[in-house]
N, C-alpha and C positions, 0 to 999 in steps of 0.2 A: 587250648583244647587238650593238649599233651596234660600237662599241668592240672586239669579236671580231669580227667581220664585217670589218672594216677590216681589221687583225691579217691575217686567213685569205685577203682580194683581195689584199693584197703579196704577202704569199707563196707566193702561187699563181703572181704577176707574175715573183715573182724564180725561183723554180722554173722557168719555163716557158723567161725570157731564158736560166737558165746549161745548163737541157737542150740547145735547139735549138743554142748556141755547141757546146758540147759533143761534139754527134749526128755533126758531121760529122768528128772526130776519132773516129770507132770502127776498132777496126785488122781486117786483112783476115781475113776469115779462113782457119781454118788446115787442111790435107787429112787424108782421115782417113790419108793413108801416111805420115805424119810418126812418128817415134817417140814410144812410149806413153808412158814419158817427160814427155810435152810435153803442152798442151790443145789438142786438134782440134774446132773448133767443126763443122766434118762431120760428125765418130765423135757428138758430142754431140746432133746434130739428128735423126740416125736414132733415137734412144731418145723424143726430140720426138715426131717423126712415129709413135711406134709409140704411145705415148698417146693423141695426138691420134685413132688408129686405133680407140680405146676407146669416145670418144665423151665425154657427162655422165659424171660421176666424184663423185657427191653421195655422204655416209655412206649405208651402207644400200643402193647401186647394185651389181649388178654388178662393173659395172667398178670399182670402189672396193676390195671386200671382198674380190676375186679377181681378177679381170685384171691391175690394177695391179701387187700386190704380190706376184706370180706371176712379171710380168716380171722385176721388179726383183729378185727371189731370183734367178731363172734365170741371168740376165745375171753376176751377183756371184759365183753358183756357177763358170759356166762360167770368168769370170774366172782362180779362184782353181785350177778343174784345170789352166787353161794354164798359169800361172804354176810351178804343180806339177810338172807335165812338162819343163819348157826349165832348171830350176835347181835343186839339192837342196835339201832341206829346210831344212837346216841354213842357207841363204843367203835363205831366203824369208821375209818376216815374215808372222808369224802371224793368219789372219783368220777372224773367230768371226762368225756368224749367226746372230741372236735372233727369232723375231715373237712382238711380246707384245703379248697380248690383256686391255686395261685398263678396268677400272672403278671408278667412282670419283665423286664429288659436291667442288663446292667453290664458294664464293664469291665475286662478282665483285662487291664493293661500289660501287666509284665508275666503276661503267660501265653507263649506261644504265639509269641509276636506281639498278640495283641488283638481282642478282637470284640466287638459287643454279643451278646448274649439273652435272646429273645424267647419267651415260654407262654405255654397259654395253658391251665387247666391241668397244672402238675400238680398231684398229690402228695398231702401229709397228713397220716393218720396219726394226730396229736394224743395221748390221754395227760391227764393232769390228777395227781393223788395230794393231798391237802385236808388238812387239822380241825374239822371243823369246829372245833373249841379252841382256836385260835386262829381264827379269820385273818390276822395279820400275817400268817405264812402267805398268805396268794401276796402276797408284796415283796416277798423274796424266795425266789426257785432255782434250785439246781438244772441244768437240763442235761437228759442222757440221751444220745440219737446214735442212729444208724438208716441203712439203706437196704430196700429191698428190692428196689430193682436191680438189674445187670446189662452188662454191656454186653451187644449185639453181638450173637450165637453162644454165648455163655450160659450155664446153668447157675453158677455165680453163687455155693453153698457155702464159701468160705468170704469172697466179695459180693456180697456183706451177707447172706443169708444167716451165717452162723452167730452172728451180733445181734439180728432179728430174732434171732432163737433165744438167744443170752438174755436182751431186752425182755422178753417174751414170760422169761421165768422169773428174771428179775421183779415185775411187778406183781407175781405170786407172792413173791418175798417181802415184798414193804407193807401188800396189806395184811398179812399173816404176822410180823413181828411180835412177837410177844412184847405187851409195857412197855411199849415204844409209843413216844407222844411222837409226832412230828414239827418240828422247830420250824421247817420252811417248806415250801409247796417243792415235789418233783415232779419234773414235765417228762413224756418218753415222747418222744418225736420220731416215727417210724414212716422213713423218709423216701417218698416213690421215685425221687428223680434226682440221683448225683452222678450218675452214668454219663450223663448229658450235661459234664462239667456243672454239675454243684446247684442246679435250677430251685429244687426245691428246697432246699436249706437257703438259700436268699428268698423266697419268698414267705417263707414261715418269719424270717428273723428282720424282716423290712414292713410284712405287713399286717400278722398275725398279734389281736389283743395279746396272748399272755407275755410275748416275745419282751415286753418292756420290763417284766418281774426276774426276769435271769441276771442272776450276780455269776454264775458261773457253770463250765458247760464239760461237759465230757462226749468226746467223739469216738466211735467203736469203727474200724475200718481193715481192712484185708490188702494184703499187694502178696497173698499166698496163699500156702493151708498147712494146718497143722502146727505142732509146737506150740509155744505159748505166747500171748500175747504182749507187745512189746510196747512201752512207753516211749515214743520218741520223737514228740512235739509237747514243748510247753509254752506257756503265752509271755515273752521275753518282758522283765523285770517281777515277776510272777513267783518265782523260786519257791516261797513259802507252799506253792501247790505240791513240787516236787517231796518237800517235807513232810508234809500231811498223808500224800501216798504211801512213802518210806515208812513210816507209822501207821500205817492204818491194814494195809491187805497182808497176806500170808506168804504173798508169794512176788516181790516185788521183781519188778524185770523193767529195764531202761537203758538206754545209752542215748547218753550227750552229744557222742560226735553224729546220729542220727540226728537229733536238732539242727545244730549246724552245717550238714550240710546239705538236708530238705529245704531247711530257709536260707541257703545261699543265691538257691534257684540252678542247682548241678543238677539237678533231676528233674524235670521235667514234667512234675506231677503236681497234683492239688487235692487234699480233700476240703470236706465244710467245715474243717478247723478253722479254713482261710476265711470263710464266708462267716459264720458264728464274731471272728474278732475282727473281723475290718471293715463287715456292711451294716452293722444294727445302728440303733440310736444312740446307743453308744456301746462303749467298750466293754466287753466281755471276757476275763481270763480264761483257759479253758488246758483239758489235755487231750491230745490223740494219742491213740493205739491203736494197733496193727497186727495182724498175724502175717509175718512175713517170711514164715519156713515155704521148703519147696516152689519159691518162687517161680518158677516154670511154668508151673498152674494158671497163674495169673492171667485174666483175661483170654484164656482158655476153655475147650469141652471138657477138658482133665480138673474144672477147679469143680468136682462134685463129692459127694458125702463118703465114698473112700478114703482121701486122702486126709481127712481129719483122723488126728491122734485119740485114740483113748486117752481121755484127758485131758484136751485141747480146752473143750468147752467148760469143764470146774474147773481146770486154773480161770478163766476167764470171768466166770460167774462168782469163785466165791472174792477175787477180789473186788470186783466191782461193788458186791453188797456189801462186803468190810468198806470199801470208800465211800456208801453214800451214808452206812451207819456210821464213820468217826465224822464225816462233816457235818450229819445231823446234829450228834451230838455236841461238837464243837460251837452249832449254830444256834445254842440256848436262847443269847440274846443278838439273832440274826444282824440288826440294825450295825450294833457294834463292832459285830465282825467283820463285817463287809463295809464296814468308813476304817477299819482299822487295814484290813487285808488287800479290800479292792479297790477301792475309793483312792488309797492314799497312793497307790504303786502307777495309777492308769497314765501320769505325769510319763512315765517311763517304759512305757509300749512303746517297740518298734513298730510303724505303720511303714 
């Protein structure tokens, strides 16, 4: 215990020194009249503030089982009629909306003793964007998730509300791209129940059709608020993701010893990293990030729309859309990528 305890005060020390360095490099943010296009941490914050407007967002609330995922249909709808209207069909890629209602049991051995885990009627409001002049994308998808529920008496704007915001604008972004083909389908998986240890993220990824087309996933998650978002789980023997990152966003932020010693099991936590790479049908690389300034907040009435930085949410936003534009691009000829990158490495996942 001594000996983890030591381990867990460094690395809260060195966390804390590369945040605050960090914090004061967040870039400005961006108006919502910029084109869509682009991530406006503005257009982003209004989807915030309309959450925050919800209140508690526990499973089983209100706001959770209906408001939330009311919004966030709405919102994707109205999207996809404007989109509709200003461009023919034939120029517009194709965007399908699922809410799937999961049930489901499973077990969570080396967590917390150890325990099974039982759900009934958890929500995932799914969208999927896809090529329709190349139908063969639905056979290989990126997937980007988050949560929007919170844990009991939390307002929960940063866990995870603010990633629901990010997600939110992001798919403003992919179908506005200018000359952008799409190579493979992206899934947004805007997730009602990780609150209640990761429920619905195992039932999307065990029982949901598209769940079998994901080569690889990206996780948005909070253990704070503010500052900028950190990289610090990758899917072990995976690296090449870490490289693609490093090249791809504007504003790269990671520490290694966070891999290490998240999946030592010194801490005591989980998100659907866990669930995405070790319950599908099979193996899925993937990355999580985290906002983890002001950790105090966490699980807290203090984690609400205050304490996010000017800035928080475009560092966040514009890297994410620089990562799904280089793996797009990258993903020319999908097939090859993915026996080259994921296929070959899966030999060499820690389970």
């Amino acid at each position: 215990f001594g000996c983890s305890l030591f381990i867990l005060c460094n690395f809260a020390a060195l966390i804390f020194v590369d945040f605050h360095l960090d914090d004061n490099n967040l870039p400005a943010p961006k108006s919502h009249s910029i084109a869509s296009s682009e991530f406006s941490e503005e257009r982003a914050f209004i989807h915030l503030q309309k959450l925050a407007s919800f209140g508690i967002r526990s499973m089983g609330s209100f706001a959770n089982e209906l408001r939330s995922p009311n919004y966030i249909l709405d919102h994707i709808q109205h999207l996809n009629d404007t989109l509709h209207q200003q461009h023919t069909s034939s120029s517009v890629n194709k965007v399908e909306i699922d809410i799937q209602k999961a049930s489901g049991t499973f077990a969570l051995e080396n967590f917390l003793g150890g325990f099974v885990n039982t759900y009934h009627d958890t929500t995932n409001v799914l969208v999927r964007i896809s090529n329709p002049n190349k139908p063969e994308t639905l056979s290989n998808a990126i997937l980007i998730s988050a949560h929007y529920d919170t844990a009991l008496g939390c307002s929960g704007m940063s866990d995870d509300g603010i990633n629901i915001a990010v997600m939110m604008e992001l798919i403003r972004n992919v179908l506005y791209m200018p000359d952008t083909e799409l190579n493979v389908a992206i899934i947004f998986n805007f997730n009602g129940g990780e609150e209640t240890i990761l429920q619905a993220a195992h039932g999307f990824i065990t029982q949901h059709a598209w769940s079998d087309s994901i080569r690889l996933f990206v996780n948005l998650e909070a253990s704070g608020a503010g500052g900028s978002e950190i990289l610090f789980q990758v899917s072990s023997g995976h690296g090449w993701l870490v490289d693609v990152y490093e090249r791809s966003v504007p504003y790269p932020h990671a520490q290694s010893i966070g891999n290490v010693i998240f999946s030592s099991g010194l801490i005591p936590s989980l998100t659907d990293f866990t669930i995405y790479t070790e319950y599908g049908a099979q193996i899925i690389p993937g990355l999580d990030f985290a906002f983890a300034d002001n950790g105090y907040v966490y699980h807290t009435t203090k984690d609400n729309v205050d304490e996010i930085d000017a800035g928080s949410v475009q560092h966040c936003g514009d890297n994410m859309l620089a990562l799904i534009q280089t793996l797009n691009a990258d993903l020319n000829d999908a097939n090859s990528y993915f026996a080259q990158h994921v296929y070959a490495n899966r030999s060499t996942l820690s389970m």
